[in-house]
mmCIF entry with sequence, helices, sheets and N, C-alpha, C, O atoms, coordinates in Angstrom:
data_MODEL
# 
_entry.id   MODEL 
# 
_entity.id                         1 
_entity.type                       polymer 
_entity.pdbx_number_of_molecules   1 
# 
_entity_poly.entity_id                      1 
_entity_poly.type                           'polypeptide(L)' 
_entity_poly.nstd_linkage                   no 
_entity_poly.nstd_monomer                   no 
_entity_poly.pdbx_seq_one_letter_code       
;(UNK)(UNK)(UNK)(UNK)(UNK)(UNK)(UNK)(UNK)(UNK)(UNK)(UNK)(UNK)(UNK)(UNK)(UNK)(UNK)
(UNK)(UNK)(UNK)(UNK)(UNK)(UNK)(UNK)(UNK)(UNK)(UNK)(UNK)(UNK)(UNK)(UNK)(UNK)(UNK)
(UNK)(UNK)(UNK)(UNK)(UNK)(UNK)(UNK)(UNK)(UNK)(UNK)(UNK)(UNK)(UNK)(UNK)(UNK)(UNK)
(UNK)(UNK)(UNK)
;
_entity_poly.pdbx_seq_one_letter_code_can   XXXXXXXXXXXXXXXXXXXXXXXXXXXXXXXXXXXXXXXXXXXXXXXXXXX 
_entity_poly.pdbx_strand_id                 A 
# 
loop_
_entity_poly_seq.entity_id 
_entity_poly_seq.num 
_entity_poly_seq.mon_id 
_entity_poly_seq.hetero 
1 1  UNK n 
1 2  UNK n 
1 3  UNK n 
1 4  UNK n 
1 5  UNK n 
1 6  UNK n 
1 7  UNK n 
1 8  UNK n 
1 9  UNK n 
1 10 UNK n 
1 11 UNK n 
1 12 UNK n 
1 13 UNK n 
1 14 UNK n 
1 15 UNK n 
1 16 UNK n 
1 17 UNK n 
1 18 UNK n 
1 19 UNK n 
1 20 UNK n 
1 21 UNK n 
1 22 UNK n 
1 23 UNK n 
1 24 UNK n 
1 25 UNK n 
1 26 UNK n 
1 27 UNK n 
1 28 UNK n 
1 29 UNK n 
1 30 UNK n 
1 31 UNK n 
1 32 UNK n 
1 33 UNK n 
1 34 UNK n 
1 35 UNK n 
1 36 UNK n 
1 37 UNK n 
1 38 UNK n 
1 39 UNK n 
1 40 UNK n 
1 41 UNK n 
1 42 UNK n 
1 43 UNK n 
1 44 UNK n 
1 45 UNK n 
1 46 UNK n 
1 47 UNK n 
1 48 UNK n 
1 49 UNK n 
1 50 UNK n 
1 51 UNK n 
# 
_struct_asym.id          A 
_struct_asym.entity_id   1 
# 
_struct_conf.conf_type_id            HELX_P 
_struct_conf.id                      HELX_P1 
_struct_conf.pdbx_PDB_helix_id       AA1 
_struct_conf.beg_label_comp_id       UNK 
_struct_conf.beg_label_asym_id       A 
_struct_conf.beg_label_seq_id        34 
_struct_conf.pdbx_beg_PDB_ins_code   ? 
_struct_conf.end_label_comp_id       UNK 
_struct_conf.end_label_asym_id       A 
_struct_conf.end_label_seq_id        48 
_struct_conf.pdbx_end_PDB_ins_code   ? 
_struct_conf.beg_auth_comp_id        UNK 
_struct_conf.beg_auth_asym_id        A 
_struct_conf.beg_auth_seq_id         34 
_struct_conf.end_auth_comp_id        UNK 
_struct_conf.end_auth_asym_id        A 
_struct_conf.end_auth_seq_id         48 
_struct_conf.pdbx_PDB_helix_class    1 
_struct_conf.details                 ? 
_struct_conf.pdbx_PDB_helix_length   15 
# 
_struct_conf_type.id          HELX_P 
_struct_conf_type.criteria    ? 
_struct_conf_type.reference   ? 
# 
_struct_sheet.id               AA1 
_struct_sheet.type             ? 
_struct_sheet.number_strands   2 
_struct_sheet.details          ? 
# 
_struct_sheet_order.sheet_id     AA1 
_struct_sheet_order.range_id_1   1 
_struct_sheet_order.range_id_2   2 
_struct_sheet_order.offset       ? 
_struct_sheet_order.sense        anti-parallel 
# 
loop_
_struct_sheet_range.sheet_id 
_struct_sheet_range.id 
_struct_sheet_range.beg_label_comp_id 
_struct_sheet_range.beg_label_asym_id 
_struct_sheet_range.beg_label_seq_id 
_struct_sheet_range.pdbx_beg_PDB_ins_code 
_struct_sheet_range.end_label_comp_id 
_struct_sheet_range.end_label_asym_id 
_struct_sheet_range.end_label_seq_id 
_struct_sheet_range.pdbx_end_PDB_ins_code 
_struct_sheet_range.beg_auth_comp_id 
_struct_sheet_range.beg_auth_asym_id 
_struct_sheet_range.beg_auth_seq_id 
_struct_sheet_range.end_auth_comp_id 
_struct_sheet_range.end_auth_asym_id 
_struct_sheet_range.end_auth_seq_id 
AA1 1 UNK A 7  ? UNK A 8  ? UNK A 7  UNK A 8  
AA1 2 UNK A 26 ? UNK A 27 ? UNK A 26 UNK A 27 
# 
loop_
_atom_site.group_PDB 
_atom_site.id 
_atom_site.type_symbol 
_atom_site.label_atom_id 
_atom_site.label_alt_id 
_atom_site.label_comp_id 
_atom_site.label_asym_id 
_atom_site.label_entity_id 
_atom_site.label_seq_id 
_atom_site.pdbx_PDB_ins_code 
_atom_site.Cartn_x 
_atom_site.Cartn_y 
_atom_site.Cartn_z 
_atom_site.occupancy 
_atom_site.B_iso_or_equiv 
_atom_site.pdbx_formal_charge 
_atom_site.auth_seq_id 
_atom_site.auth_comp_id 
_atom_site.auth_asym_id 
_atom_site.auth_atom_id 
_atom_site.pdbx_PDB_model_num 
ATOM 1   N N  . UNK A 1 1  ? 134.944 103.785 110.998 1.00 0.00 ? 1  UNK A N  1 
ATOM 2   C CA . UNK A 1 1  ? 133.912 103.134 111.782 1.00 0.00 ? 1  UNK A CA 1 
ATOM 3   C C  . UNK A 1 1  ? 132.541 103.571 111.264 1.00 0.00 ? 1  UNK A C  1 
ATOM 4   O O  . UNK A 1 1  ? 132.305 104.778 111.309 1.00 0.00 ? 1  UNK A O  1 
ATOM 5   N N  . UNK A 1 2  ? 131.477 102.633 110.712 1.00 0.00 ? 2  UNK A N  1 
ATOM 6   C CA . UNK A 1 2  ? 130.274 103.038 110.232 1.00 0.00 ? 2  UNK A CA 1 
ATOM 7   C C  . UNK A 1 2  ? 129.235 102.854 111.547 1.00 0.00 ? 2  UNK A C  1 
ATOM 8   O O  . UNK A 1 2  ? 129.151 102.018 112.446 1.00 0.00 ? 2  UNK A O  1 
ATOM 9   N N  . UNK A 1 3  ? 128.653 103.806 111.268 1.00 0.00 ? 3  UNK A N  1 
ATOM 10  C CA . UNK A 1 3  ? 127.690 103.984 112.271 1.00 0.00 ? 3  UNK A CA 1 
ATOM 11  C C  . UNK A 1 3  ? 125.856 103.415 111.704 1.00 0.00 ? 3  UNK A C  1 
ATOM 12  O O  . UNK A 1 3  ? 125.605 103.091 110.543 1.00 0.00 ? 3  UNK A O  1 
ATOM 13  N N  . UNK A 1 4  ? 125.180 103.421 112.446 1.00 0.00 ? 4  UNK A N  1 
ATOM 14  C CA . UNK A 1 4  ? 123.574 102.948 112.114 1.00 0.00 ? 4  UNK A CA 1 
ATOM 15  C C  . UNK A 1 4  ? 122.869 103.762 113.249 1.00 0.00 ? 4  UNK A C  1 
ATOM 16  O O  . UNK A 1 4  ? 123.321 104.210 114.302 1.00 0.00 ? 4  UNK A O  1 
ATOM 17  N N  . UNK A 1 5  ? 121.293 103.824 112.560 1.00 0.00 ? 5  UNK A N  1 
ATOM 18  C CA . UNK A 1 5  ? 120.830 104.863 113.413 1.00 0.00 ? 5  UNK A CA 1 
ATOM 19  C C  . UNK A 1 5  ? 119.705 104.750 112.811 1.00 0.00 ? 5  UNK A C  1 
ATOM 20  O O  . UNK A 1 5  ? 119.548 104.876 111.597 1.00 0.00 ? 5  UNK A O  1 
ATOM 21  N N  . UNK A 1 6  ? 118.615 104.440 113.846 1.00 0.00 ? 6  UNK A N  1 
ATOM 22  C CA . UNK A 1 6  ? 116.765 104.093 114.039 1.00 0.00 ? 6  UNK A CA 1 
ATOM 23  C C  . UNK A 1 6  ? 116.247 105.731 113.375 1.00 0.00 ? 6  UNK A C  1 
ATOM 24  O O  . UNK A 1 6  ? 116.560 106.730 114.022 1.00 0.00 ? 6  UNK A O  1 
ATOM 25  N N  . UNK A 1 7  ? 115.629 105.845 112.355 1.00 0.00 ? 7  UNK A N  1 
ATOM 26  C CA . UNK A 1 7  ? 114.851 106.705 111.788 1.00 0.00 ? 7  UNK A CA 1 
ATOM 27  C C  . UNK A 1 7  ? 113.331 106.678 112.315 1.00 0.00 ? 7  UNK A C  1 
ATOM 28  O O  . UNK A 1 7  ? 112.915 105.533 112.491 1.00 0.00 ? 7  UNK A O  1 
ATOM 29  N N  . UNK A 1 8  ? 112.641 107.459 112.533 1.00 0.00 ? 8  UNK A N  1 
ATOM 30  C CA . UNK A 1 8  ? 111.079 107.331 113.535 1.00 0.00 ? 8  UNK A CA 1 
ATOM 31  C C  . UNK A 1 8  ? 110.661 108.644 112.883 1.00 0.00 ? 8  UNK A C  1 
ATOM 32  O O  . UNK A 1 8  ? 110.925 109.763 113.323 1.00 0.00 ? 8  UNK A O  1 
ATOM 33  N N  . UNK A 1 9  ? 109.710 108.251 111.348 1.00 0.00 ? 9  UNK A N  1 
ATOM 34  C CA . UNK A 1 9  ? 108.901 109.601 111.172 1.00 0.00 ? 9  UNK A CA 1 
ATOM 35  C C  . UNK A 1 9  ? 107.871 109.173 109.956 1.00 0.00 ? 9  UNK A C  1 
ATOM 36  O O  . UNK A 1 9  ? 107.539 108.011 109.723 1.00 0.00 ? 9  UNK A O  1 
ATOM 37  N N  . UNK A 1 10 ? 107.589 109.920 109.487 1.00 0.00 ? 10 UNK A N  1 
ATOM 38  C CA . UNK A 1 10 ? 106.379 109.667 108.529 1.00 0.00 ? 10 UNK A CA 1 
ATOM 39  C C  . UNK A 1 10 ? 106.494 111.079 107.467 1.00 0.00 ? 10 UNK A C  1 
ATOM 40  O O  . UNK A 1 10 ? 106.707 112.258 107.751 1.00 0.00 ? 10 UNK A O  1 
ATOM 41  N N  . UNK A 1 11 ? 106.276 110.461 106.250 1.00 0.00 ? 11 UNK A N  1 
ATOM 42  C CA . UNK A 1 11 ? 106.521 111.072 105.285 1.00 0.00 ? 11 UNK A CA 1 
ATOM 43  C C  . UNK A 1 11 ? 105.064 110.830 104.381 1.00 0.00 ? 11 UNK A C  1 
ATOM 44  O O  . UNK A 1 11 ? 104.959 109.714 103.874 1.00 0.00 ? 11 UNK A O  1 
ATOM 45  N N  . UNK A 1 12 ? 103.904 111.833 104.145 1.00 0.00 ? 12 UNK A N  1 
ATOM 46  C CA . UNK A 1 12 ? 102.168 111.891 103.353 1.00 0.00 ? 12 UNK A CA 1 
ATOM 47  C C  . UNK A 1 12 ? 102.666 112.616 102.203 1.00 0.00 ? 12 UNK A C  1 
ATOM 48  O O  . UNK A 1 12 ? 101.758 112.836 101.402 1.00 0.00 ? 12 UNK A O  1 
ATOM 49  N N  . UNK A 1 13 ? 104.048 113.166 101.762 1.00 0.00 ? 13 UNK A N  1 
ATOM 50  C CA . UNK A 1 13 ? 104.277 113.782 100.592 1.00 0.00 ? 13 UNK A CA 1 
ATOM 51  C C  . UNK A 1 13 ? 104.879 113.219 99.343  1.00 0.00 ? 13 UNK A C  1 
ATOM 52  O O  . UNK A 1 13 ? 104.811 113.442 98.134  1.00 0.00 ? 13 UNK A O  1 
ATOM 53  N N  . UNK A 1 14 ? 105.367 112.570 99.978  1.00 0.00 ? 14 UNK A N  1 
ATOM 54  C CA . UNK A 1 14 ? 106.569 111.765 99.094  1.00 0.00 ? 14 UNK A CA 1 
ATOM 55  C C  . UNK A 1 14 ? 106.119 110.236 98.353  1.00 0.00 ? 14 UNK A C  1 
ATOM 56  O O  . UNK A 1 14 ? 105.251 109.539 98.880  1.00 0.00 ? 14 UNK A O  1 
ATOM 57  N N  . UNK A 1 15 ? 106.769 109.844 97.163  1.00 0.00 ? 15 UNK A N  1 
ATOM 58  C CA . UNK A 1 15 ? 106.506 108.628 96.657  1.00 0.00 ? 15 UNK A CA 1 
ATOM 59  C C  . UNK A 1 15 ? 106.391 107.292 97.813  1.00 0.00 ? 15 UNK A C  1 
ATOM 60  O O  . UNK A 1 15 ? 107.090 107.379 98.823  1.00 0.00 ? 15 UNK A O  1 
ATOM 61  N N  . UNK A 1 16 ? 105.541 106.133 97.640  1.00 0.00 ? 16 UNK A N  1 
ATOM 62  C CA . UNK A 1 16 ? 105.735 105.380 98.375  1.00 0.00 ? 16 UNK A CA 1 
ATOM 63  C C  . UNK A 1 16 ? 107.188 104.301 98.451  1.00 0.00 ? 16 UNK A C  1 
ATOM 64  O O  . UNK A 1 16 ? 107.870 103.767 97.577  1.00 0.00 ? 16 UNK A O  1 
ATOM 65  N N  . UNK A 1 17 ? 107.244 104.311 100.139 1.00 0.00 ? 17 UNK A N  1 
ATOM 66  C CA . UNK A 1 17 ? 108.629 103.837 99.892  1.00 0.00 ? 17 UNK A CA 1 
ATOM 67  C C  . UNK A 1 17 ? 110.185 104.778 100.104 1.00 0.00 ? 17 UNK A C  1 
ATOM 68  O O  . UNK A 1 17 ? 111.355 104.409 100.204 1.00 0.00 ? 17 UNK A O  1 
ATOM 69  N N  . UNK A 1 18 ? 109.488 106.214 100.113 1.00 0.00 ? 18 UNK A N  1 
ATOM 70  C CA . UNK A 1 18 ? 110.927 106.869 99.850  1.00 0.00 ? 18 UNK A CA 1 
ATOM 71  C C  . UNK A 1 18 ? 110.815 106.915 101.357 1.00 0.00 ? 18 UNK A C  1 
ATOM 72  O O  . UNK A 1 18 ? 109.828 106.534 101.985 1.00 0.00 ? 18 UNK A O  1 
ATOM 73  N N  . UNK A 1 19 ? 112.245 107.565 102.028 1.00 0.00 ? 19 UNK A N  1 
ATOM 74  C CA . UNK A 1 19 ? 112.731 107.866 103.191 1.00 0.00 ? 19 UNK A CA 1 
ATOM 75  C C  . UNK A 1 19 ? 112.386 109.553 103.157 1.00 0.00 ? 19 UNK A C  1 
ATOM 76  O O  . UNK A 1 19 ? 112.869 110.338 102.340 1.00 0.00 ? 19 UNK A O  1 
ATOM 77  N N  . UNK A 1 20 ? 111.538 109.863 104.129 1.00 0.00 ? 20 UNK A N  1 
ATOM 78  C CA . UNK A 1 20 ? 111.206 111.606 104.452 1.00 0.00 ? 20 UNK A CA 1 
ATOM 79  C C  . UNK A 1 20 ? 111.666 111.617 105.688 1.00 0.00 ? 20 UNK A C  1 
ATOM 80  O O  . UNK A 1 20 ? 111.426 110.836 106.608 1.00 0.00 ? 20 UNK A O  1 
ATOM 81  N N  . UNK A 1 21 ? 112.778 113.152 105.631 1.00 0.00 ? 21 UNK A N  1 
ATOM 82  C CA . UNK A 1 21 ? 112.670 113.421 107.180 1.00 0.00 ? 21 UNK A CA 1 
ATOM 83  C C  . UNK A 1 21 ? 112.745 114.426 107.273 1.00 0.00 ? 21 UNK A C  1 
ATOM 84  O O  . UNK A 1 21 ? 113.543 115.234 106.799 1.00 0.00 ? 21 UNK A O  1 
ATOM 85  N N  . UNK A 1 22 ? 111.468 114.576 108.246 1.00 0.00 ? 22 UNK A N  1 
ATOM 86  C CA . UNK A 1 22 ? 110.755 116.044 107.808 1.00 0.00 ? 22 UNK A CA 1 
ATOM 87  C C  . UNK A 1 22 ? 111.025 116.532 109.440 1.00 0.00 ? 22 UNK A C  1 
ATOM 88  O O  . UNK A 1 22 ? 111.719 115.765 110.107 1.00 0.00 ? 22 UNK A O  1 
ATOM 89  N N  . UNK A 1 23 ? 110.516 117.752 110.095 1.00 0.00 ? 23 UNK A N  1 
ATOM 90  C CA . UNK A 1 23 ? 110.952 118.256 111.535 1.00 0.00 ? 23 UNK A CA 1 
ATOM 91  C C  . UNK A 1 23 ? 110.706 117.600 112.664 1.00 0.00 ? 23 UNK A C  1 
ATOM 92  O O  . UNK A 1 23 ? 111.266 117.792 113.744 1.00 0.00 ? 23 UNK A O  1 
ATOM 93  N N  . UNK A 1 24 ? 109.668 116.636 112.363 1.00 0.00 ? 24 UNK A N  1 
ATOM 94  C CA . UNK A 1 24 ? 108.829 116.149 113.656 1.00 0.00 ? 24 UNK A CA 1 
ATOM 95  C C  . UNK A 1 24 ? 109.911 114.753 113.695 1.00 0.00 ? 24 UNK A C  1 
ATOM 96  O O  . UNK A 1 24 ? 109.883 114.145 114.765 1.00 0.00 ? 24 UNK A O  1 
ATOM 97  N N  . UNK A 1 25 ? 110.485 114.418 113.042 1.00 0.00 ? 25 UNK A N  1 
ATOM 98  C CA . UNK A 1 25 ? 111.289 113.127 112.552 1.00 0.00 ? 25 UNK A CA 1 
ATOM 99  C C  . UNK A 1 25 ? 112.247 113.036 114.260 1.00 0.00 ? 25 UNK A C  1 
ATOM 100 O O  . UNK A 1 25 ? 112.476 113.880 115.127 1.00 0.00 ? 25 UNK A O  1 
ATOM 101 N N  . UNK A 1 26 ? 112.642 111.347 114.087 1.00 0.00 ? 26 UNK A N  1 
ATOM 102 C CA . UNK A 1 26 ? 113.305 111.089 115.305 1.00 0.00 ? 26 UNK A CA 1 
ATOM 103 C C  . UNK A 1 26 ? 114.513 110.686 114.626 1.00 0.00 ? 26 UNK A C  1 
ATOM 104 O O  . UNK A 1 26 ? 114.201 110.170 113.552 1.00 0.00 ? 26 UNK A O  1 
ATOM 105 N N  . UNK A 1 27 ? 115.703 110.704 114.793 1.00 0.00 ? 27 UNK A N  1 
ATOM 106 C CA . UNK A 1 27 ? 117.293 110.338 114.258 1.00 0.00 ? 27 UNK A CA 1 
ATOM 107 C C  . UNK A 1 27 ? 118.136 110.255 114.967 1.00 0.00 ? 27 UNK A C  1 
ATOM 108 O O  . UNK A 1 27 ? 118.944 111.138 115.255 1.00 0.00 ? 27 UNK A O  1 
ATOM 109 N N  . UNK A 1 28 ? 118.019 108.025 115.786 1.00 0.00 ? 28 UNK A N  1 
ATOM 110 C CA . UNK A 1 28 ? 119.107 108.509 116.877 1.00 0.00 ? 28 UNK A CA 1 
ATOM 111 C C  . UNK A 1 28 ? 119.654 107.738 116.667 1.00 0.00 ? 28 UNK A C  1 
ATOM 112 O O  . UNK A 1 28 ? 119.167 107.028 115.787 1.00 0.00 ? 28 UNK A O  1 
ATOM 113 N N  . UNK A 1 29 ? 121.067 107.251 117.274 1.00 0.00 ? 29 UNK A N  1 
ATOM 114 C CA . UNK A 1 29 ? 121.857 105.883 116.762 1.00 0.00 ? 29 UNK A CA 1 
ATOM 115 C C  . UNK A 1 29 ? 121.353 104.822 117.569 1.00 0.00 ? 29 UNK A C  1 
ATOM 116 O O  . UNK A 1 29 ? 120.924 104.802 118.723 1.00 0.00 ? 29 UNK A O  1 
ATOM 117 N N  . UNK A 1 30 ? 121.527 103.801 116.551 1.00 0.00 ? 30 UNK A N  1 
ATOM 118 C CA . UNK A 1 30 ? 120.802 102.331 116.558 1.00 0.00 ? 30 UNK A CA 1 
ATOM 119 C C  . UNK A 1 30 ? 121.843 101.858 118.078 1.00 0.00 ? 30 UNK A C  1 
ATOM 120 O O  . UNK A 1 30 ? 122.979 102.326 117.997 1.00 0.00 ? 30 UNK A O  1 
ATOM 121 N N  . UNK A 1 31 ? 121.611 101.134 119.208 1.00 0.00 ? 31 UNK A N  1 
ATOM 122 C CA . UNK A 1 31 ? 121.797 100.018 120.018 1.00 0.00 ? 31 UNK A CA 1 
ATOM 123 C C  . UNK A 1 31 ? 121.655 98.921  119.308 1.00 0.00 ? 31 UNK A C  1 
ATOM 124 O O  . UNK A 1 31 ? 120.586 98.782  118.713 1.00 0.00 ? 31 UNK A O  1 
ATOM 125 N N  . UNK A 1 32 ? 122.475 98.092  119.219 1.00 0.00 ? 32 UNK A N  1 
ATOM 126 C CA . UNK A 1 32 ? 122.521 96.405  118.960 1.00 0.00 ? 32 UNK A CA 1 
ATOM 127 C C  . UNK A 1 32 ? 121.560 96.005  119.936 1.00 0.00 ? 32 UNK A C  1 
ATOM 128 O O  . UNK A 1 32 ? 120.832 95.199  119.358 1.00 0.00 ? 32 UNK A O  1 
ATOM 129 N N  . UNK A 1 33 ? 121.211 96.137  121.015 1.00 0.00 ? 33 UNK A N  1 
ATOM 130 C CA . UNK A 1 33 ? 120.221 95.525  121.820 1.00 0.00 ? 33 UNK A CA 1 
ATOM 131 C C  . UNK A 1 33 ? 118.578 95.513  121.196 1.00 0.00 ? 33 UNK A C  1 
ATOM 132 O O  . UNK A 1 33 ? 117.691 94.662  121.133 1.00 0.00 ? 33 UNK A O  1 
ATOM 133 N N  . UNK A 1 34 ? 118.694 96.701  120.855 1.00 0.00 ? 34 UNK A N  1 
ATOM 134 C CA . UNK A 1 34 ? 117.098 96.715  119.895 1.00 0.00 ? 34 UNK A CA 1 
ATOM 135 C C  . UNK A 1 34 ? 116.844 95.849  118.853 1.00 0.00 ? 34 UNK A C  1 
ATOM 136 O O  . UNK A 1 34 ? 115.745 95.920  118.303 1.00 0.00 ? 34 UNK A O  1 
ATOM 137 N N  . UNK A 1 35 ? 117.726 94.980  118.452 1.00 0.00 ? 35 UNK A N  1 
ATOM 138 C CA . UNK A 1 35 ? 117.412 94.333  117.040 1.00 0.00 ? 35 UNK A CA 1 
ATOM 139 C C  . UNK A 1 35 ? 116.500 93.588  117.613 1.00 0.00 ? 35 UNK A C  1 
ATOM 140 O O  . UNK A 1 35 ? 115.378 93.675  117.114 1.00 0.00 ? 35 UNK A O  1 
ATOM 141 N N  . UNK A 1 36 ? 116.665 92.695  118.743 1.00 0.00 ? 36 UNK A N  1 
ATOM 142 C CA . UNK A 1 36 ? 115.869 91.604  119.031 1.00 0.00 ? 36 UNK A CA 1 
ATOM 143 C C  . UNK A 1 36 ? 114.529 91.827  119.180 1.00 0.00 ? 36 UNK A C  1 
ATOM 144 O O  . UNK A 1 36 ? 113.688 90.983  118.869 1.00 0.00 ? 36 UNK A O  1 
ATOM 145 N N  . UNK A 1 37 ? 114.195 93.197  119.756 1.00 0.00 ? 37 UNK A N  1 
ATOM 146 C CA . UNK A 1 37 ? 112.940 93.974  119.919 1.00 0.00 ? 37 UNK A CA 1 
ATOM 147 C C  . UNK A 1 37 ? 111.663 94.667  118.608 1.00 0.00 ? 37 UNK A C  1 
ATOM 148 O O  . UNK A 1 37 ? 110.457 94.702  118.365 1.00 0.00 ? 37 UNK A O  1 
ATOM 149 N N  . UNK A 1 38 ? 113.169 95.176  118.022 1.00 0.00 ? 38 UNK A N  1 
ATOM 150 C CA . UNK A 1 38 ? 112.748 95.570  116.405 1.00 0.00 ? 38 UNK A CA 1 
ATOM 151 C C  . UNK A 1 38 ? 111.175 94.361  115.623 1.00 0.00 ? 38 UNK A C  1 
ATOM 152 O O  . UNK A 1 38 ? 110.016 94.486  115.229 1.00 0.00 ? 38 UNK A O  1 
ATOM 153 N N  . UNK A 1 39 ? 112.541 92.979  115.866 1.00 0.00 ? 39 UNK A N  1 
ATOM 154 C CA . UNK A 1 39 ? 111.791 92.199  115.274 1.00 0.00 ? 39 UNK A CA 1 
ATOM 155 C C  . UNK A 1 39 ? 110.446 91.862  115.871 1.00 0.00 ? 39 UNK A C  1 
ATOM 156 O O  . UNK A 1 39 ? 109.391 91.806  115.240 1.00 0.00 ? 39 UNK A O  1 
ATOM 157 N N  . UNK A 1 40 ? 110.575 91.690  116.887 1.00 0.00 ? 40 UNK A N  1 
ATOM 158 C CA . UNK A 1 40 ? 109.135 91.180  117.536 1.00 0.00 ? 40 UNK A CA 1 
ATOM 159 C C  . UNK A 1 40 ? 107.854 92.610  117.690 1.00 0.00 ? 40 UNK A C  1 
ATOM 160 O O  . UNK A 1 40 ? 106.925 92.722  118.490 1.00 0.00 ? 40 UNK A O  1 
ATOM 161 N N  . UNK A 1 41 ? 108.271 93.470  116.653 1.00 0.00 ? 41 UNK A N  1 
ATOM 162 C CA . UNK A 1 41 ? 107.108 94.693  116.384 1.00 0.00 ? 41 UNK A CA 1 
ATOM 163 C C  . UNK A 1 41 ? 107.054 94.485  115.101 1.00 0.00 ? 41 UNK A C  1 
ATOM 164 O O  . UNK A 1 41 ? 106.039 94.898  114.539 1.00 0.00 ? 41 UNK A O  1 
ATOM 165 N N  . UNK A 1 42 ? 108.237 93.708  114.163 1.00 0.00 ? 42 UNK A N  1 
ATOM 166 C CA . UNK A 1 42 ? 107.684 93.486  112.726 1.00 0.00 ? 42 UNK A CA 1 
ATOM 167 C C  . UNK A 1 42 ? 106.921 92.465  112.892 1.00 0.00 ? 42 UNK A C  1 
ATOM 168 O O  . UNK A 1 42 ? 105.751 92.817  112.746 1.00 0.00 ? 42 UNK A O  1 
ATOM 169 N N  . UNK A 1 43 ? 107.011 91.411  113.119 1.00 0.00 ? 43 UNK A N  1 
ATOM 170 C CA . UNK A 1 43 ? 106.242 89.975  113.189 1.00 0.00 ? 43 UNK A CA 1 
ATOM 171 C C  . UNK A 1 43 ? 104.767 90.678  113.621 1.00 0.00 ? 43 UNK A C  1 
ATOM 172 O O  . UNK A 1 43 ? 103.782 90.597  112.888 1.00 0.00 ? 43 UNK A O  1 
ATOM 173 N N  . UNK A 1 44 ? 104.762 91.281  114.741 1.00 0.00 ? 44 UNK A N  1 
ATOM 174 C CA . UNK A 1 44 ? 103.145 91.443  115.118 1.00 0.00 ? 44 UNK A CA 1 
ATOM 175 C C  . UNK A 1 44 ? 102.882 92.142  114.228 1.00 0.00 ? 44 UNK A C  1 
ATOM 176 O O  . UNK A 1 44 ? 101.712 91.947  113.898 1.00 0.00 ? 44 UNK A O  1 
ATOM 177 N N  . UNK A 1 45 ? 103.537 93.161  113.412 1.00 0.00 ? 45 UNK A N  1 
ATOM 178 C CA . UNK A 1 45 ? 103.217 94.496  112.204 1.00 0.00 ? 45 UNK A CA 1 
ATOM 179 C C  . UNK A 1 45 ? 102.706 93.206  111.229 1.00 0.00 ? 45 UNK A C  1 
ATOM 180 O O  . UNK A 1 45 ? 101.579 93.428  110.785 1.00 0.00 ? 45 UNK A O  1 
ATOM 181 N N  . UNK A 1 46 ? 103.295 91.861  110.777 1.00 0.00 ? 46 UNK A N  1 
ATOM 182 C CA . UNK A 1 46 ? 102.462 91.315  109.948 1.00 0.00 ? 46 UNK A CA 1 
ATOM 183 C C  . UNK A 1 46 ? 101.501 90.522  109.945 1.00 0.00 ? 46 UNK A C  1 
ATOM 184 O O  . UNK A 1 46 ? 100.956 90.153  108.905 1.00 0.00 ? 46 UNK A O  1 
ATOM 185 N N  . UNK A 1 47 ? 101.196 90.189  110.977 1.00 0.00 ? 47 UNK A N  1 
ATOM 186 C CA . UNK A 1 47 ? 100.185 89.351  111.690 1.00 0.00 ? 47 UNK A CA 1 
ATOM 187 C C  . UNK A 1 47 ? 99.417  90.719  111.758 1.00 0.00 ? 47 UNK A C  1 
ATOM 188 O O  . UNK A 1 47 ? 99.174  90.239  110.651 1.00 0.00 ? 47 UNK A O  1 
ATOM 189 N N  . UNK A 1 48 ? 98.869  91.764  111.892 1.00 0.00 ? 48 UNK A N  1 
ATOM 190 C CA . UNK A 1 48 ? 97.978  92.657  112.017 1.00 0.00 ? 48 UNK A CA 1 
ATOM 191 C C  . UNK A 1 48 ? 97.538  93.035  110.808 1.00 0.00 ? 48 UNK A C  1 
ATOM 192 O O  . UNK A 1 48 ? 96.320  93.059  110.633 1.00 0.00 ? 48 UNK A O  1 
ATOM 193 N N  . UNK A 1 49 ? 98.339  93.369  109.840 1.00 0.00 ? 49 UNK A N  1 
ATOM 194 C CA . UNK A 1 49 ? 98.294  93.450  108.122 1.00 0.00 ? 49 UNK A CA 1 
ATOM 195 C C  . UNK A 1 49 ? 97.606  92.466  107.476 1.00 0.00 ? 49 UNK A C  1 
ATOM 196 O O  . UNK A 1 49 ? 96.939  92.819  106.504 1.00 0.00 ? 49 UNK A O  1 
ATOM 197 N N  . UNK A 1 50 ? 97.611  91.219  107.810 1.00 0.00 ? 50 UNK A N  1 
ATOM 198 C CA . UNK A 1 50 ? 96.826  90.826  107.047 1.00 0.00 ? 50 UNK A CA 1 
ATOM 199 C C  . UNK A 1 50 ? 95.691  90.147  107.143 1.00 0.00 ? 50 UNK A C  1 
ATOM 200 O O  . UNK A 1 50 ? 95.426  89.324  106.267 1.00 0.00 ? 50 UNK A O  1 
ATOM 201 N N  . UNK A 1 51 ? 94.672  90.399  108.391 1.00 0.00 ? 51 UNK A N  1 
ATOM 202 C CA . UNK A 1 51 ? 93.360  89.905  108.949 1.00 0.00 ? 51 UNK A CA 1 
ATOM 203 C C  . UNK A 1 51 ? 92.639  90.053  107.446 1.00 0.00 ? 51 UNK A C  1 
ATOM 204 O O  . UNK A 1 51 ? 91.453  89.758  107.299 1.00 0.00 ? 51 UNK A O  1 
# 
C-alpha cells in the first residue's frame, strides 16, 4: 500500500526546485479531501504571480 503525504517547509539553501526538509518542516499524510482545496490555492498562487 503506497502512501502520500503534504510536505509544508521552505528550503533558502538549496538549488532551486530541490525538496529541503529542514526542522521547522511539516510531514503529514495527504487526505484525498484536500486535493480539491490544494487546487484552488494553486490557481489563486497564479493569478497573484503574474500582475
Amino acid at each position: 500500500m503506497s502512501m502520500s503525504y503534504l510536505i509544508l517547509g521552505r528550503d533558502t539553501e538549496g538549488p532551486p526546485g530541490a525538496l529541503g526538509i529542514g526542522p521547522r518542516s511539516i510531514v503529514i499524510e495527504w487526505r484525498d479531501e484536500w486535493h480539491r482545496r490544494l487546487r484552488k490555492f494553486q490557481r489563486q498562487a497564479v493569478h497573484t504571480c503574474h500582475h
